[in-house]
N, C-alpha and C positions, 0 to 999 in steps of 0.2 A: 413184716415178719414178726409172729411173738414165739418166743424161746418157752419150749415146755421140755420138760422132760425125754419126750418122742421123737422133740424136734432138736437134732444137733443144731448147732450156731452156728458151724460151718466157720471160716478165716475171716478174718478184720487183717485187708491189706491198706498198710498208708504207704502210697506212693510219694515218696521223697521226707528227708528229716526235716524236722525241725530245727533251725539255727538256736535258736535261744535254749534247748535242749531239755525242754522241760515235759514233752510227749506227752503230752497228757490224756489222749484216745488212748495207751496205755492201760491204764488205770479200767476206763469203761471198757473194754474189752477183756479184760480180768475177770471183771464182776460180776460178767455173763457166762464164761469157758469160751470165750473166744480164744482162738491159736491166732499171736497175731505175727503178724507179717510184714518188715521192710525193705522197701524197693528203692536200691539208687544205686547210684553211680557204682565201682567198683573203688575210687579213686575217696569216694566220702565214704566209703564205710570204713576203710581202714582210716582215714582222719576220725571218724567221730569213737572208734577204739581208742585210739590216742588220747583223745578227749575223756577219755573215758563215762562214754555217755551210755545212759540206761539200757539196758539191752530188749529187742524184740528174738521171741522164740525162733523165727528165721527169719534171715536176709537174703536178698535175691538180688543180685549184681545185673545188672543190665547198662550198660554202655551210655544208652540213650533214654530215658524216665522219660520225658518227655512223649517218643513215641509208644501209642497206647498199643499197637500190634505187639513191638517187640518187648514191649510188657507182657502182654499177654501170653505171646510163646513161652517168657522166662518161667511166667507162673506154671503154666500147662507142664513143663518139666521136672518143674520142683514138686509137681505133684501137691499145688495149693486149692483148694477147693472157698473162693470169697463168696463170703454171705454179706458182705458191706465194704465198699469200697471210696476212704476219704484222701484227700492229699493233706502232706504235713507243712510242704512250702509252698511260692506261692507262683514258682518256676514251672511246677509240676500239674497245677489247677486244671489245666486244659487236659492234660491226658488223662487225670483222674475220673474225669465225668465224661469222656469216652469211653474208657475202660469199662464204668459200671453199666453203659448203656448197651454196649457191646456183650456182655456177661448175661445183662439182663441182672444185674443185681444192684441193692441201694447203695448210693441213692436215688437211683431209676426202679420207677419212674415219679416219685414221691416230688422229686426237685424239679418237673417239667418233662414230658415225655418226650418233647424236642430239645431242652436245652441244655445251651454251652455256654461255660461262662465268656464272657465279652471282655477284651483287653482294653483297657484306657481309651484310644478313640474309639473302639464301638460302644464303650460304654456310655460318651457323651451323644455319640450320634442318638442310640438309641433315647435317651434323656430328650432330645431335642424332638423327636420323633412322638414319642408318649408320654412326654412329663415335662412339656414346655413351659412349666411355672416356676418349675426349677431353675435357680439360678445358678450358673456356672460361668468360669470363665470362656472368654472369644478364643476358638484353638484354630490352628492349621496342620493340618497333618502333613510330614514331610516326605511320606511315600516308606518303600520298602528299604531296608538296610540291606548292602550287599557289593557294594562297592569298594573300589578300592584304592588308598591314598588318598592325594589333595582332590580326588575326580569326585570321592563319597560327599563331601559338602557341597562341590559346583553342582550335583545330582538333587542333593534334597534340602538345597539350603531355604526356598519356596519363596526368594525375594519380595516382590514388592506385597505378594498378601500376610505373609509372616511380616513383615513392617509395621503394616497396618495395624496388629496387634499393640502396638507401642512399648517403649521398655521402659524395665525392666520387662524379660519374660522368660517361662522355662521353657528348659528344654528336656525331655523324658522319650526314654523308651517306649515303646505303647506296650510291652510285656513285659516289662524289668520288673524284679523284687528288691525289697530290701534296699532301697535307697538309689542301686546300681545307676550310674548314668544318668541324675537326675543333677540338671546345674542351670543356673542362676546366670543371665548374659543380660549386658547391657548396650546390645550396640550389636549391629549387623556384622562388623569383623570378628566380635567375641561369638556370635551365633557361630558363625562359619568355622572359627576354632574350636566351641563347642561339638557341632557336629562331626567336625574329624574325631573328637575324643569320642564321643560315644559308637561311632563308624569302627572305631578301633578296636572296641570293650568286646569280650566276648561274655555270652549269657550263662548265666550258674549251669555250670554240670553241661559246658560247651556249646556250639552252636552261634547262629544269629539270632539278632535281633528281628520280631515281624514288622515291623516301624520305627518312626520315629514320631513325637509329635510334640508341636510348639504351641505355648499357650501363655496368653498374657498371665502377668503377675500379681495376685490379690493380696492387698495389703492387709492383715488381720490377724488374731488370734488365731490358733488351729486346735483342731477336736476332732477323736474318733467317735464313732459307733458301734458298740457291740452289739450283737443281737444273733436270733433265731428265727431263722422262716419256722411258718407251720401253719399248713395247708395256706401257704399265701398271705397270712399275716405277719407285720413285723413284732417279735415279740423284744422291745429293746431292756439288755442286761443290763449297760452302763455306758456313761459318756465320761470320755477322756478328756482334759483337757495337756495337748500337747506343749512339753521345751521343745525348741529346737533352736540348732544354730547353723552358721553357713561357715565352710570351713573351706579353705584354701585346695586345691585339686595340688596335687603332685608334678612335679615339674610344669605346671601349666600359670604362671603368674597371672594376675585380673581373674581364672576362672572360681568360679568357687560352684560347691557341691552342699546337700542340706544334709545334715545327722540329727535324728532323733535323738535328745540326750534323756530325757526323762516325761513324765505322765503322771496328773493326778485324774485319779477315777470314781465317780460319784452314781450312784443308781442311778440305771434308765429314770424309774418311775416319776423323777423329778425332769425330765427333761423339758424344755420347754418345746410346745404346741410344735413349733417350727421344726422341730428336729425330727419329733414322732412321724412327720407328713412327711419329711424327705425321706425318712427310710423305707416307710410304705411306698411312695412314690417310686424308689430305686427299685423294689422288688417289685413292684406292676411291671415298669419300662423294660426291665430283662427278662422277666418272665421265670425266677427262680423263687419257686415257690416251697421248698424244704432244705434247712440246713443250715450251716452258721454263717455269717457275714458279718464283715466290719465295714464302716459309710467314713471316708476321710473327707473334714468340713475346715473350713476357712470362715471364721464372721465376719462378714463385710461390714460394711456402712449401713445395708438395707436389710439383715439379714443374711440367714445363713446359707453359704457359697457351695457346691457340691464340689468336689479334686478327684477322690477315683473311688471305686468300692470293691472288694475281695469278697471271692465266695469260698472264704474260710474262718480257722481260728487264728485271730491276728498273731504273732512272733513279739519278739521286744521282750518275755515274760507277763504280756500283760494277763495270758489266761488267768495266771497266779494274783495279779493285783487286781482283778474283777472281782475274782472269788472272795479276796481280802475287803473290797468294799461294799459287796453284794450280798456274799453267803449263794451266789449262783454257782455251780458248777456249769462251765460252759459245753467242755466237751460232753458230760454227761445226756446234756439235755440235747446235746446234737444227736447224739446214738438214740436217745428216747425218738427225738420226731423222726430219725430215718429205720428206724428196726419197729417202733410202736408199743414196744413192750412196758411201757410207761409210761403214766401220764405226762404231757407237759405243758409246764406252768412258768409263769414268770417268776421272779422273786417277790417274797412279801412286800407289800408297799411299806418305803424306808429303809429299805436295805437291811429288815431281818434277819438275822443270820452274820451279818459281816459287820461292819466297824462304820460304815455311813462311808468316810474317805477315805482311802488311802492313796500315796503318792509313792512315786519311785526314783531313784536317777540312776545311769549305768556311770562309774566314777569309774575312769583314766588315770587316777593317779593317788597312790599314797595319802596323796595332802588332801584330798576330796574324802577319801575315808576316815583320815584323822580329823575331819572338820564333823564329821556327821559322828564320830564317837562322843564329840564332845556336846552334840545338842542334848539338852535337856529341857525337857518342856512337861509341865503336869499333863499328866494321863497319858503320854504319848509313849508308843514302842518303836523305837528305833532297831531295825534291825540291818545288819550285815552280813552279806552272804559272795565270800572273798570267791573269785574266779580260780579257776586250777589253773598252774603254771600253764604256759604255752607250753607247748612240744618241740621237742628238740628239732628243729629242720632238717639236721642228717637223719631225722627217723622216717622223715616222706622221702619215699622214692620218686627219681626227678621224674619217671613220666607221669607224674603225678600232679606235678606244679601246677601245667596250662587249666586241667578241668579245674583245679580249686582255689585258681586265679581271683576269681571274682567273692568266694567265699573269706581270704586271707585278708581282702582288702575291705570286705563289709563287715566279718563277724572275728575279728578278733582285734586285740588292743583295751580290751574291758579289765581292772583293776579287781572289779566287784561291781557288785546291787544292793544300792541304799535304801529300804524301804521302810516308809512313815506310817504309822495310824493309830487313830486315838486322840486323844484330845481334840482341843479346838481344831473342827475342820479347815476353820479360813487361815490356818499358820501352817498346815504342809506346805500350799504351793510358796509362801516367802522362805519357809526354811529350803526349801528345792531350791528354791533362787540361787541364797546367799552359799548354798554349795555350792552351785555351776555357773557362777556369775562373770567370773573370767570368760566362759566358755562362750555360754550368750552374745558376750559383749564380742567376743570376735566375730 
């Protein structure tokens, strides 16, 4: 679609927020007279008020974001007319690229005139199917989630071939965001506790889970992928290099769960050989050929490990620290390959425009922030950008708790965002360290 004068722009709906709350399709939909439009729960929009997060010109309450019909009635009511339709989280992915297919609007059929994006195990199925060079870990999928009590584990605990895997190994949703349900077992009675815990978990904005799935444990560094389809090729923004640490589950002793604590992010154009080939490779095997994606990697022993890929813009804040070490705008050039009104282009080779590196950490505590006031490093900007108080709990109305269950326990407990760039590249990721080092080490 190119935007002239003649031609209205018609709505920019994003089905479901963004956690990290930085909306940054926002912006691209400004800069065209897009009317934009938000789709979620009824239950998260009055939280992300509270939150006091950027506002879309309408919101459209729908019960269930997930289901694309009752999306659709919602819009057809409100009298929304989309000219492009992305999702903001990563709950919502699946309904978003029915919706637009269903509409007949982008990103249909620019992103595959068949396709959907694929949950965690069909993502390795298809890997193993079309991109068998691909290394990834050995998984077992544990069947459908749906059961209930100690009967959900005896159902999907998948004994002696999930064994076989050896432990450590995880254990994951096959459609969770944002961390949800994702834990670390060593041992077939912790699988089976595991499984009850995440058998329990209900999915962002309600519901089940479509799976579950087990998969041996890759011992290594970890790294995302940013990047752009367009017309089928991977155009890669920048590669992360991920903190994380594994932190104790809540009343559940021995289990432990993985938190993303911080990222340093370095222009694609440097990426090595290996990386460039799996993201191409991930877009052949799924067959999503327009729009933005992140590739989550593990460096093994032999090379780089494939973990799962999103057909979105990743959360975390990292839109903001790509741009900061790119000079890319990611959502920007997302709206370019799916509306065409613009050419698009990677970033200048070296990271033009942005700073080469920048690093981040989300800091839990006071002392994390008082540690990062006091670096001082030639050429470097430290910046600090303090979280808004939480919200008062007597301000959420109780039927409100269950849908934003899983939200209270992934996205919030953040102090602030510590963000590094400038100077010597190879001292962000130790100064990232010696912030979150306690953290790590747990």
């Amino acid at each position: 679609m190119t935007v002239t004068a003649g031609n209205p722009p018609g709505d920019f709906v994003q089905v479901g927020a963004t956690r990290d709350g930085l909306e940054p399709y926002l912006d691209a939909a400004h800069r065209r007279g897009m009317r934009t439009v938000l789709v979620e729960t009824p239950a998260y929009l009055r939280w992300r008020r509270l939150l006091g997060r950027r506002e879309f010109e309408v919101e459209v309450a729908v019960e269930r974001p997930q289901d694309p019909d009752a999306v659709r009635t919602a819009l057809a009511a409100a009298g929304v007319a989309p000219a492009l339709v992305l999702t903001g989280f990563e709950r919502y992915v699946y309904a978003g690229f029915a919706l637009a297919r269903a509409l007949r609007v982008a990103p249909w059929p620019d992103a595959g005139d068949t396709f959907r994006p694929l949950d965690k195990r069909e993502q390795r199925e298809a890997l193993l199917a079309g991109a068998p060079q691909v290394a990834q870990p050995r998984f077992v999928p544990l069947g459908p989630e749906g059961a209930d009590g100690a009967d959900a584990a005896d159902r999907l605990d998948g004994g002696d071939a999930a064994d076989r895997l050896g432990f450590p190994q995880v254990i994951k949703p096959a459609d969770g965001g944002g961390g949800l349900g994702v834990l670390l077992v060593d041992g077939a009675a912790e699988r089976h506790r595991a499984l009850d815990r995440v058998s329990a978990l209900v999915n962002y904005g309600g519901g089940a889970f479509s799976g579950i799935v087990a998969e041996e444990f890759v011992k290594g560094p970890e790294f995302s992928l940013q990047g752009v389809a367009h017309e089928g090729s991977a155009v890669l923004l920048s590669v992360c290099e991920k903190l994380t640490c594994l932190e104790e589950v809540p009343d559940e002793p021995g289990l432990s769960g993985f938190r993303e604590v911080g990222h340093v992010a370095r222009p694609g154009d440097g990426a090595p050989p290996a990386l460039q080939e799996l993201a191409q490779a991930c877009l052949d095997a799924t067959g999503y050929r327009a729009g933005p994606f992140h590739v989550d990697v593990i460096q093994g022993p032999d090379g780089p490990v494939f973990v799962e890929m999103g057909f979105r813009l990743s959360g975390g804040g990292l839109v903001a620290l790509v741009e900061k070490a790119t000079g890319a705008d990611w959502a920007e050039l997302a709206f370019r390959t799916h509306l065409g009104d613009a050419p698009v282009r990677p970033p200048s080779p070296g990271g033009a425009g942005g700073t080469g590196v920048a690093g981040q950490i989300s800091a839990v505590s006071e002392q994390e922030l008082a540690a990062a006031e006091a670096l001082q490093e030639p050429g470097m900007t430290v910046e600090i950008q303090l979280a808004a108080p939480p919200p008062d709990p007597a301000a959420v109305p109780a039927a409100d708790l269950p849908v934003l269950a899983s939200d209270l326990a992934r996205h919030t407990g953040a102090a602030g965002r510590v963000v590094l760039s400038g100077g010597p590249g190879d001292r962000i990721p130790a100064l990232l360290h010696s912030l979150v080092a306690d953290r790590l080490r747990g």
